[in-house]
N, C-alpha and C positions, 0 to 999 in steps of 0.2 A: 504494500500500500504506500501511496505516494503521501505522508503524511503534512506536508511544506499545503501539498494541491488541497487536500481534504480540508485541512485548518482554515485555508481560504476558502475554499464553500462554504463551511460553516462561519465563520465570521461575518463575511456575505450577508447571508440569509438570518445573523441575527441583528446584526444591525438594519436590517431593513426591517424587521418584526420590532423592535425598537423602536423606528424611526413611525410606522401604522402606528403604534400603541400611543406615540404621544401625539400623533395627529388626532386619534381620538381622544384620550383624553383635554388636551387642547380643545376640541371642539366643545364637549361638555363643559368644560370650564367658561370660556366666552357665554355660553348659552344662559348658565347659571348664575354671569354676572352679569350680565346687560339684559334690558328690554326685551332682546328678543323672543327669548322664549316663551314670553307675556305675549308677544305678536304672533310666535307659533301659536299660541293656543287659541289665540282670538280667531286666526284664520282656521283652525280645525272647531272652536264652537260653532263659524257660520255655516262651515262645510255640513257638520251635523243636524244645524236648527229647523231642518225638515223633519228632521226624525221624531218618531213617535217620543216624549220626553221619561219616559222610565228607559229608554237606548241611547239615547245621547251622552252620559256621563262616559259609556264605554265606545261607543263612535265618536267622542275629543280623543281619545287614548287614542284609540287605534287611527285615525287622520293622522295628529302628532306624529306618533311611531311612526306612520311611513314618511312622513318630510321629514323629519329628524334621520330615518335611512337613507332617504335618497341623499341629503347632504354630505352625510359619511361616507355614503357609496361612491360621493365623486374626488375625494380626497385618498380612499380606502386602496381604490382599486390600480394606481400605477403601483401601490407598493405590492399588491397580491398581485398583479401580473409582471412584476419583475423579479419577485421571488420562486413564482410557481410555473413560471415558464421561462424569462428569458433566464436566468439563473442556473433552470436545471438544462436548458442547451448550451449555456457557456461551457460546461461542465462535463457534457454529452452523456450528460443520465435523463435525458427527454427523447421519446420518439413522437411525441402529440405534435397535431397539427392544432396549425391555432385557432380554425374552426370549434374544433373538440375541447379545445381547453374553454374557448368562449362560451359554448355549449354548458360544460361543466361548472363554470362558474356562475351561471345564467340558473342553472337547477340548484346550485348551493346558496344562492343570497336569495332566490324563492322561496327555500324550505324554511331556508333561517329567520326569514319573514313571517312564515306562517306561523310556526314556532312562537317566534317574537309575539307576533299578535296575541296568541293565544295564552302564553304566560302571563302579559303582561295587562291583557284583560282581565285575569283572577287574581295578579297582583293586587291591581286598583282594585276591584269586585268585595277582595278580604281590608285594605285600607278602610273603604268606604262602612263598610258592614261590623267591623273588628278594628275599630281604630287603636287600640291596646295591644294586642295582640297578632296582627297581620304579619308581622314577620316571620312570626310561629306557625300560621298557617303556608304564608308563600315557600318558609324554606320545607316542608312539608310535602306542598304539591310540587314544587322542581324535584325533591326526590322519588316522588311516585313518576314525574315523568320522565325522569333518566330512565328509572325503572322498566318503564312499557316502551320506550327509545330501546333499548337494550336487548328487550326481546324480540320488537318488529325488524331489528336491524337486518338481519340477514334475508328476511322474506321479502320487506315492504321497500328499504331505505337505501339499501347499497344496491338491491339490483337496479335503481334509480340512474346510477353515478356507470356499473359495472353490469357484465355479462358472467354467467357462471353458469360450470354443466356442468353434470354427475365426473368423478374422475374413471377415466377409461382404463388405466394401469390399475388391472384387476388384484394383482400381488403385491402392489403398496398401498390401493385401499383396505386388501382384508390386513395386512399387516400393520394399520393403521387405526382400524375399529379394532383389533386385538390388543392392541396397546390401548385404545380408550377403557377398551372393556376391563384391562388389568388392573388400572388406575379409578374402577369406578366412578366413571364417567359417561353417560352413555351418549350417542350423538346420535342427530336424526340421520346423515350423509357423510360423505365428501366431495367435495364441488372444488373444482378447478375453476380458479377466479383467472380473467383474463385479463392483463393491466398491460402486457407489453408492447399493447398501441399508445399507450401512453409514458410506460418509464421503460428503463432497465432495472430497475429497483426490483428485487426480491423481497417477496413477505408472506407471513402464515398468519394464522389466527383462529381460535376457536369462538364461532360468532353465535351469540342467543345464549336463549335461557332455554332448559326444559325442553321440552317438545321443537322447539328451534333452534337449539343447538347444533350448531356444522363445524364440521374442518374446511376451512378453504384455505386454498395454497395458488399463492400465484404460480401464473404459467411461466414465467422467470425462474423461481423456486425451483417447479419442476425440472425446466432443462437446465440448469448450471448446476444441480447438489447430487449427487449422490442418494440412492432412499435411505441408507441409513444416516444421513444426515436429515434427511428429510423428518425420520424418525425420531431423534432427538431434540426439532426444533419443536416438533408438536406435545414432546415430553416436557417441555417449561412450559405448553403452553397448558395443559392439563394441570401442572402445576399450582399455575391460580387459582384453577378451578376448586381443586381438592384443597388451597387453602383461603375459599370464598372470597377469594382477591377481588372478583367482579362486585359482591357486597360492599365489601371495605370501600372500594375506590367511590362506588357512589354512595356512600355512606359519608366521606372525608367531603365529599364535591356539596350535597347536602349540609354538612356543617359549614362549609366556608360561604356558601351561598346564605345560611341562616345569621353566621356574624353578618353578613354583609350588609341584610335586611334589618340585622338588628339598629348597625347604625345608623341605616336611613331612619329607622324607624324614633331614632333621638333627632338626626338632625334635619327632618322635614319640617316639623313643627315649633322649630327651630327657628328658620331661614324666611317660613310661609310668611310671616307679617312683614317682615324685614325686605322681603323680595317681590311683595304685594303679589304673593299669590292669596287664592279661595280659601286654602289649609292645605295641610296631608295629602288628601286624594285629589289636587288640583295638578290637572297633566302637565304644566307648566314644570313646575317640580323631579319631573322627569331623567332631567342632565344630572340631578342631584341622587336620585338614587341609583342612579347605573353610577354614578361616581365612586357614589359610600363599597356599591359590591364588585366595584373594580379594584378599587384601592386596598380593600380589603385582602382580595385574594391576590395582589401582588405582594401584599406583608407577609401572608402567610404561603406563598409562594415557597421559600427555602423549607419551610415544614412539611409540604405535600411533596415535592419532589423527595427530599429524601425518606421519605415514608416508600414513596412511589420506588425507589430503587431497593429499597430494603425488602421489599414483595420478591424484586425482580432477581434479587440474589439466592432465595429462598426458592424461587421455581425453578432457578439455574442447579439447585442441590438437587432438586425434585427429581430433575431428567437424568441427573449423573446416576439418584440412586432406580429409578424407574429403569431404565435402560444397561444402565452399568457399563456405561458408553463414552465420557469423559473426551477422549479422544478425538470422536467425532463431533462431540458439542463443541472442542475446541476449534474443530476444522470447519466445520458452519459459520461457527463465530467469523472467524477470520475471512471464509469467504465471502459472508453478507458483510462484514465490514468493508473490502475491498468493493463488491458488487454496488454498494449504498454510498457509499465515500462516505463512511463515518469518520471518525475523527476517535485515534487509537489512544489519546494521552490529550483531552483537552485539559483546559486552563481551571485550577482550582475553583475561581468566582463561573467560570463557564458548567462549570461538574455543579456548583451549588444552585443556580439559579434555572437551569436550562434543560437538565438530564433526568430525565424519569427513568433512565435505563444506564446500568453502570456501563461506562467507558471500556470498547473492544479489549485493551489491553487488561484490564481488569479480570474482567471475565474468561477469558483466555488463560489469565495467571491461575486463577479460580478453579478453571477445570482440571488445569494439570496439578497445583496441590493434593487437589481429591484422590486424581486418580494415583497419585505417589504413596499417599496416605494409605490408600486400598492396596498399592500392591499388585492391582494385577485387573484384568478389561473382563467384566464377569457377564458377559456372554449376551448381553439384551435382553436378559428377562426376571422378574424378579425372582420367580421359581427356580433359579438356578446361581440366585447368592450364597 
């Protein structure tokens, strides 16, 4: 791995995530100290003042919500299109045409819309109804809708974005539900997910809950690994499962989202007379609680990542002991790192703020300790430790 070139990608693309993040914030701030946002909401009450008046408090939100998108959308989007395209062509980890990428982007700031809407509808709805207690309710419902996000993901949400079909290599899928089935896990499939009209990037995952839980493996994955690489990366990925890492992660996103609500929920009622808003549930106010739950989860930002990595090391045991393959996990490692242009040994403040997944060379150190430890490559199965 070219480690000099990868450092530069990655620097790249987080100073450009950097540079979005204070555009938006920027934006909310402006909004939250000048008139304007007084002006947004006048021109989303007129847009509404047809409406039947028990819909109008929630047709202000949702008008608002989308001028307030579309203004982000136009400062938003040379950063998201020079990170997620020209970036990964400088790079030559893109095969997308720019069609497709526009396409793609066109379906993700729609969904995110609807989404938007729809939370930010029961937001105001518990504000209004629960003014005490509304952040208890909102962080509440954002965890049941991670929730049902999580389980539609693979049926409803990514075939949106992707194409996926049963996998045809009949001896790495039985050898694939035989390893789920070891791990007590059970899956509905395996689906061969198709990305490499889009990247070179290699990925797996085990997507859904329950009755919707798949294996998908990109078609990347497939033609550059080895199956028993193949087989060990799906062993971390069961991992999480077996230790309800999918729980935890939306359980952590849930609390962060619940401080975030909590501070608006101090500093709305706060700001309202000060800022001549209506109170609390006046959409005007808006800039101000995406602030409080932004700002939030950027403080607690260093806590969720390294929580987030601390899973990721523990599923990394999982598949050493699952598999008793070490070896191969270390050679997956290294080849998705070279295939991904990870970055083998980033920067301490870059490991603390940025990494939900321990650094290539980590992991790599990681599997060869174990398997030193052990002694010896105990054959892929647990049955035969």
């Amino acid at each position: 791995m070219n480690e000099d070139r990868s450092a530069r990608y990655h620097k790249l693309g987080r100073r450009a995530a950097i540079a979005s993040t204070a555009w938006s914030a920027g934006l909310l701030v402006c909004l939250a100290a000048t008139p304007f946002s007084l002006a947004l909401r006048r021109v989303a009450a007129a847009a509404a003042e047809p409406l039947p008046a028990a819909w109008q408090p929630t047709a202000v939100v949702l008008v608002y919500l989308a001028c307030l998108g579309a203004i982000h959308e136009v400062g938003a989007l040379p950063f998201a299109f020079y990170r997620s395209f020209l970036l990964e062509r400088r790079y030559g980890l893109s095969t997308e045409r720019f069609r497709h990428w526009v396409g793609d982007h066109a379906k993700g700031t729609g969904l995110g819309a609807l989404l938007s809407a729809a939370g930010f509808s029961l937001v105001y709805a518990a504000i209004r109804l629960t003014p005490d207690w509304w952040w208890l309710a909102a962080a509440a419902g954002f965890g049941a809708l991670v929730v049902a996000l999580t389980g539609v993901a693979p049926v409803l949400l990514l075939p949106i974005f992707f194409t996926f079909r049963p996998l045809a290599r009949a001896d790495l899928r039985e050898r694939l539900v035989d390893l789920s089935r070891r791990a007590g896990v059970p899956v509905a499939g395996v689906c061969e997910w198709q990305v490499s009209d889009r990247t070179k990037k290699a990925n797996a995952a085990l997507a859904g809950l329950g009755r919707t839980r798949r294996i998908l493996l990109s078609d990347t994955l497939l033609a550059g690994h080895p199956d028993e690489e193949i087989e060990v990366i799906l062993a971390h990925e069961l991992g999480h499962q077996v230790h309800r890492d999918v729980w935890k992660g939306i359980a952590i996103q849930a609390i962060v989202a619940g401080v975030g609500f909590y501070v608006a929920s101090r500093a709305l009622p706060v700001l309202a007379p000060r800022l001549g808003w209506e109170g609390p549930a006046d959409a005007a106010g808006l800039p101000v609680l995406l602030l409080s739950v932004g700002l939030t989860a950027l403080a607690l930002l260093p806590a969720v990542t390294a929580a987030s990595r601390a899973m990721e090391r523990a599923a990394d045991r999982f598949a050493f002991e699952l598999t008793g393959n070490a070896p191969a996990f270390a050679a997956a490692i290294e080849r998705l790192g070279a295939q991904n242009l990870a970055e083998e040994r980033p920067s301490r403040l870059a490991r603390w703020l940025f990494y939900t997944h321990p650094p290539v060379g980590e992991r790599v150190a990681a599997a060869r300790a174990w398997q030193n430890t052990c002694g010896c490559k105990r054959n892929g199965t647990l049955g035969r430790l």
